[in-house]
N, C-alpha and C positions, 0 to 999 in steps of 0.2 A: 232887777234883771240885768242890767248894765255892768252892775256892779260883780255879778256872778260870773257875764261875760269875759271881765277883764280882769278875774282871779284865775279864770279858765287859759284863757290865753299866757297869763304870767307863768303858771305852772306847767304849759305844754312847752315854754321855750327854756323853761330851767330843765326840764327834760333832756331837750334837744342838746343843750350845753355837756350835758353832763357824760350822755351818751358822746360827743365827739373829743371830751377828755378822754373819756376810756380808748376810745378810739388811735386817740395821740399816742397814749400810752403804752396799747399793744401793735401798732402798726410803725413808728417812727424809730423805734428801736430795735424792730424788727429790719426794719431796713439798714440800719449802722452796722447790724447784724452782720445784712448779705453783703454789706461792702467792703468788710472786714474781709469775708471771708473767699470774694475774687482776689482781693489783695494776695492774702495768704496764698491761692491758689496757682496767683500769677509768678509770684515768689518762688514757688512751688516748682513751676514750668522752667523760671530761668535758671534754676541753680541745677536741674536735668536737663537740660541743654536745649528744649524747646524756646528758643526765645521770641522767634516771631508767635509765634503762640503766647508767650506772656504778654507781649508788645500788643496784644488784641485787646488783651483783656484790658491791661491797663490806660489805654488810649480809651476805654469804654466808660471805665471811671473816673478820668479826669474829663470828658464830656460831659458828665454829668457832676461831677462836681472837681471844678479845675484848683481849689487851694487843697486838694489830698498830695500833698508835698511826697510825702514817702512815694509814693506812686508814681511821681514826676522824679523823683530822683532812681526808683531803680529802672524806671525807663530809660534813663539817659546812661546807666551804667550798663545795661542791655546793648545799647547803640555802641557806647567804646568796646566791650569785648567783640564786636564784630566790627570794629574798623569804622566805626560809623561817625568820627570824632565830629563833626562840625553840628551835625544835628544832637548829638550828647550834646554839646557843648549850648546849645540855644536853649535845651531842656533844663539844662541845671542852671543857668543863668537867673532862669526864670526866680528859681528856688532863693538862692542868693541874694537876687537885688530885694525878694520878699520878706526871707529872714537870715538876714547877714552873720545873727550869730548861731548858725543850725549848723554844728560840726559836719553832719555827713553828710549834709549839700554840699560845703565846700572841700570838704577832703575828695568825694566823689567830682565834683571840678577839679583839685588839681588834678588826681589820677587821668584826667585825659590828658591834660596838660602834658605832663609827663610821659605820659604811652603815646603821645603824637607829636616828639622833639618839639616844647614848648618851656623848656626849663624858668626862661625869663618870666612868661607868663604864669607858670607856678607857684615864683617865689613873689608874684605879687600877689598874688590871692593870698597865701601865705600868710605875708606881714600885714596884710589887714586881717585876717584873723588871730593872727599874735599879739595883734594891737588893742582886742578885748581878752582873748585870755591868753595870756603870756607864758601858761605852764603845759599848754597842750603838748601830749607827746606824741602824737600822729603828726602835729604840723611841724613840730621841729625836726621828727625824724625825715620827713619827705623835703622838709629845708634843705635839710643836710645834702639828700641826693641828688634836687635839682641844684645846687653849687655844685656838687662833686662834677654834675654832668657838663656843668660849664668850665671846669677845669679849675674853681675854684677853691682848690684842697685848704688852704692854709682856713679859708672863712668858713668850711663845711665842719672841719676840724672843732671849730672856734662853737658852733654849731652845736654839734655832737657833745661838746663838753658842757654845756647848757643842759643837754637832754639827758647825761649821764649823770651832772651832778644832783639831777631831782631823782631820777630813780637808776640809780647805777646797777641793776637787774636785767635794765634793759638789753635783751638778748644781740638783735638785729643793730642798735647803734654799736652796743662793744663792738662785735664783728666790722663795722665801715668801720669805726677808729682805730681798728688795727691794721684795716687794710688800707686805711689811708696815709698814716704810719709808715709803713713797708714804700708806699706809693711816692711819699714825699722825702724818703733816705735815697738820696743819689750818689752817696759815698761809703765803699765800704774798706773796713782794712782786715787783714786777716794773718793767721797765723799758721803755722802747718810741721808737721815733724814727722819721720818716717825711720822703722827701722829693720832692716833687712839683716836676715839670720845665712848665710850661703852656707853649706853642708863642705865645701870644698878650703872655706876660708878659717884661719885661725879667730879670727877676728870678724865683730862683723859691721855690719855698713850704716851709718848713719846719714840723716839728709832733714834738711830743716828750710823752711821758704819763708818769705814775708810778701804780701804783697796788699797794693792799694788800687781799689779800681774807681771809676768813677762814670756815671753816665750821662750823656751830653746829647744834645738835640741831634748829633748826627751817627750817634750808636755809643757803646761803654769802651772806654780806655783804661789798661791796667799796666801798672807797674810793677815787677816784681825783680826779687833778688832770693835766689837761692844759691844755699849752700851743702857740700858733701864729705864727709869722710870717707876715703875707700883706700885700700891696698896702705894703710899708712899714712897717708895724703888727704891732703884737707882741701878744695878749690870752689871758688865762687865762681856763680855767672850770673849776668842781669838781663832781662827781658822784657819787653814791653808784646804789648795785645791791643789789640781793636779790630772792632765791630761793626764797620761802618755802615749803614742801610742805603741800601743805591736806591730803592725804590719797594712798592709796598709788594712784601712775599719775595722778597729780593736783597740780602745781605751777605758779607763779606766777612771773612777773618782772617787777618796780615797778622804777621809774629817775627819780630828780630831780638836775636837773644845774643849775647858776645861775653867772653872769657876768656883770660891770658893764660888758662889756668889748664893741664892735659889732661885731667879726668871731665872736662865737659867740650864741644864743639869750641871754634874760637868761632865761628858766624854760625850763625843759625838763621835759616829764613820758611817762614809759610805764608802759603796765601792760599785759600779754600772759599766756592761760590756755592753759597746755598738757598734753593729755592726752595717756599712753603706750597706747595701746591694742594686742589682740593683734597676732599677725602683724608684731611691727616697727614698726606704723605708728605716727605721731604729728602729731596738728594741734592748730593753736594758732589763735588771735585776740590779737589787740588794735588797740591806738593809738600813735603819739606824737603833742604837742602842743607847739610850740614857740612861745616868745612872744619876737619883736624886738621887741616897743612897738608899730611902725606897722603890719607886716605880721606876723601872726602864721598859725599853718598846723596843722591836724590831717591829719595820715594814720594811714589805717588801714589794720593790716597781717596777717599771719597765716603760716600755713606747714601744707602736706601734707608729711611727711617717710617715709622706708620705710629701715630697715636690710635689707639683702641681703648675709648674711655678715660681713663686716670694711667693707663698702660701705656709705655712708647719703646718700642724694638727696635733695632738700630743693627742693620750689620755693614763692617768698616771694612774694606780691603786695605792693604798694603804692598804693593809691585814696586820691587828694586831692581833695576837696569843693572846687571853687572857684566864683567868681563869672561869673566867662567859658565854666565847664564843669568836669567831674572829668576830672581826668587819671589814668593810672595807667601802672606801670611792674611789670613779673616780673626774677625771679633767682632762678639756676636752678643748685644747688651741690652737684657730687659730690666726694665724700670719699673716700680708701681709708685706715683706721686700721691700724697695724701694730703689735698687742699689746697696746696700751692705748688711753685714750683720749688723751691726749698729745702721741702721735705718729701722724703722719697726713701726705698731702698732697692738697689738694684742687683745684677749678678752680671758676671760677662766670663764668656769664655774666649780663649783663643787657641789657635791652632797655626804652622806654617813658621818657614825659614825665613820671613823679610824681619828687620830690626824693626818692629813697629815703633819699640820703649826706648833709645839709644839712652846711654847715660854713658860712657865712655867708649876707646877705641875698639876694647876687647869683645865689646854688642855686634861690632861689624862682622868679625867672622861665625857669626849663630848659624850654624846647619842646618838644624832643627829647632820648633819647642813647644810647649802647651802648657798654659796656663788659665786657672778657677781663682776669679776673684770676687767681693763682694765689696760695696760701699751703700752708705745710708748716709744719710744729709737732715737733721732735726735742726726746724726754725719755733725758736721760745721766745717769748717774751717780747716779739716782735721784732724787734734790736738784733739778735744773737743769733747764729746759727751755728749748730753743732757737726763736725762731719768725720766720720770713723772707715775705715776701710782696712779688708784684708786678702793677702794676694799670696797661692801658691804657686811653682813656676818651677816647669824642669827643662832645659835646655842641653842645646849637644852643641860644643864647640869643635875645635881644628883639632884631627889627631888622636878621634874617639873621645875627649876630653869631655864627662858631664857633668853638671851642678846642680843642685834642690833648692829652692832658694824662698824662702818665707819671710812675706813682708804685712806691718802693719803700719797702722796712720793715722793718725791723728790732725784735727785742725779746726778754730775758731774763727769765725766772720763778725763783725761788729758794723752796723750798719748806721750811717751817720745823715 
C-alpha cells in the first residue's frame, strides 16, 4: 500500500514538472516577445516625433528590466534631441561604464557631447574607445570634429587622414578634409590678365595683375601690382588692401595704390565701413580718392547687399562731387554661390555718368554709359581657383564722342 502511495505521489510531481516546462516554454518567450516589441513601438514613437511618448514606454521596460541597454540608450538620445543633455548624459553613462565596448552607447555619449559644446569631453570617450578598436569609423570621424571644434585643424586633419586612409570612400571625412584644407591655406597668390577690344581704338588694351594676399588674426592683407597697355603706353601701379575687423559684424576695407606712370592715378586712396546686420543684410559707405596731379576726383560709394540662400544682390552707388554738377552712376550685382564662397557665378549691370571703373584720365570726362557684365569664380582641387569674366560697355564721352568696348578675363588663385 505504501509502496503504491509513493509511485502515486512520484508521478503526480513529474506531472507537475512537466506541465510548468511547457508552461516556461510558451509563456517566457512570449514575454521577450512583448518586450521586443514595446521596444520596436517606442522606436517607433521617437523617430515620429512623439518622444515623451517613447520616453513612457521605455522607462517601463527598463523598470522591469534595467540591463535592456538599447532601451537605455535610445532614451538618452530621446533626452539630447530635446536639449535634455545632462539627463542623456546619466542615461548613457550607465550603458558605458556596463559595456565599455558597445559602439552605440558610446558614439550616442559623444553625440551629446558634442551637441552640448563638450568637444574635450568627446574626444575622451573617443580615445578610449579607439583604444580597443582603433579602426572605427564613426569615432575617428567625430574625432575629427570635436578637434576641428577646438580649433585644432592641423590634429583633426592628421585625424581624417587615419579615417581616409582605411576607407577613402568615406563621403563626409573627404568633405572636412577639404574644408579643412581651404581653412588652414592662409596664403594665397594669384594671377590675372584682361583684354579689352574699344571699337574706337586701332589697337587694343591690355592689363595683367599679380597679387598675394594673406590672412591674419586681425582681417586679410593684399599685395598687388598691376599692369597696362593702353594708347601705346605701357604703366604700372602697386597697391596694397586690408580688411581689418573692428569688431564682430563690423569690418573695414582701406586701399592705397601709387604710380609714376599717366595711365593710372599717382595716389589712390579708399576706405569703406561695412556692417553685417541680421536677416543677410549688409551696408556699407565710403570713398575713393584719386589723384592725376591736374584732375583729381573723389567718389563716394556704399552698397545695400541681402543674402537669399546661396543668392547675394548687392546694389552700389557711385556720387562724384564735381564742378559742373554731381554726377552718379548704380550697379546692380547677383550672385548664385555653389558651396563655398569661391565658387559662384554672377551678372551685374550698370548704368549713370560717375567713373565707377577709373583706369585713366580720359574715364573722368564719361557723360554717360551702361554696361552687362558676367564673372564666375570655380574653386578645384581645394588649392586652385579659377576665375573668368566678361564685360560689354558703351560710353559717351566730351564732344558727342562714343565707344563699345568688350572686355574679357582671365585669372588663377593658388592657395597656400
Amino acid at each position: 500500500m505504501s509502496s503504491r502511495m509513493n509511485d502515486n505521489s512520484a508521478a503526480c510531481w513529474w506531472h507537475i514538472a512537466v506541465c510548468f516546462a511547457l508552461l516556461m516554454v510558451l509563456v517566457v518567450p512570449g514575454n521577450a516577445s512583448a518586450g521586443q516589441d514595446r521596444f520596436t513601438q517606442a522606436r517607433e514613437l521617437a523617430f515620429d516625433g512623439d518622444r515623451e511618448g517613447a520616453r513612457e514606454i521605455l522607462r517601463e521596460l527598463l523598470e522591469a528590466k534595467p540591463n535592456h541597454w538599447d532601451a537605455r540608450i535610445l532614451l538618452g538620445r530621446t533626452l539630447a534631441w530635446d536639449k535634455r543633455y545632462e539627463e542623456a548624459r546619466e542615461e548613457l553613462l550607465i550603458v558605458v561604464r556596463a559595456k565599455p565596448n558597445y559602439s552605440d552607447a558610446r558614439n550616442a555619449l559623444v553625440d551629446v557631447e558634442l551637441w552640448s559644446d563638450h568637444p574635450e569631453a568627446a574626444i575622451s570617450f573617443l580615445d578610449e574607445g579607439l583604444a580597443s578598436s582603433p579602426n572605427n569609423e564613426e569615432f575617428l570621424f567625430k574625432r575629427a570634429k570635436a578637434q576641428r571644434d577646438l580649433g585644432m585643424l592641423p590634429d583633426a586633419m592628421v585625424t581624417l587622414d587615419r579615417l581616409l586612409d582605411r576607407n577613402p570612400s568615406h563621403v563626409q571625412g573627404a568633405k572636412m578634409f577639404s574644408s579643412l584644407r581651404v581653412r588652414r591655406a592662409k596664403t594665397k597668390f594669384g594671377l590675372g590678365y584682361g583684354y579689352t577690344d574699344v571699337d574706337t581704338l586701332s589697337s587694343a588694351w591690355h592689363g595683367a595683375s599679380a597679387q598675394l594676399s594673406r590672412r591674419t588674426g586681425l582681417g586679410s592683407v593684399s599685395l598687388r601690382a598691376n599692369w597696362s597697355r593702353r594708347f601705346d603706353s605701357t604703366a604700372t601701379q602697386f597697391e596694397i588692401d586690408a580688411y581689418p575687423r573692428i569688431m564682430n559684424g563690423l569690418y573695414a576695407y582701406v586701399n592705397y595704390g601709387y604710380s609714376a606712370d599717366r595711365l593710372y592715378p599717382k595716389h589712390r586712396f579708399g576706405g569703406e565701413l561695412y556692417a553685417n546686420l541680421p536677416k543677410g543684410v549688409e551696408l556699407s559707405a565710403g570713398f575713393r580718392r584719386l589723384q592725376f596731379g591736374s584732375s583729381d576726383v573723389t567718389i563716394y560709394t556704399g552698397t545695400v547687399a541681402k543674402y537669399v540662400g546661396n543668392w547675394w544682390i548687392s546694389l552700389r552707388p557711385y556720387i562724384t562731387p564735381k564742378t559742373e554738377g554731381t554726377s552718379q552712376s548704380y550697379a546692380l550685382t547677383v550672385r548664385r554661390y555653389f558651396g563655398n564662397r569661391d565658387t559662384f557665378i554672377g551678372l551685374t549691370a550698370g548704368t549713370g555718368s560717375s567713373p565707377n571703373d577709373i583706369q585713366d584720365v580720359v574715364d573722368l570726362a564719361r557723360l554717360d554709359s551702361r554696361k552687362l557684365g558676367m564673372r564666375a569664380s570655380w574653386a578645384f582641387t581645394d588649392l586652385f581657383i579659377l576665375k573668368l569674366g566678361a564685360r560689354y560697355g558703351w560710353e559717351e564721352l566730351v564732344r558727342g564722342r562714343e565707344r563699345n568696348q568688350f572686355n574679357v578675363a582671365l585669372g588663377i588663385e593658388r592657395r597656400f
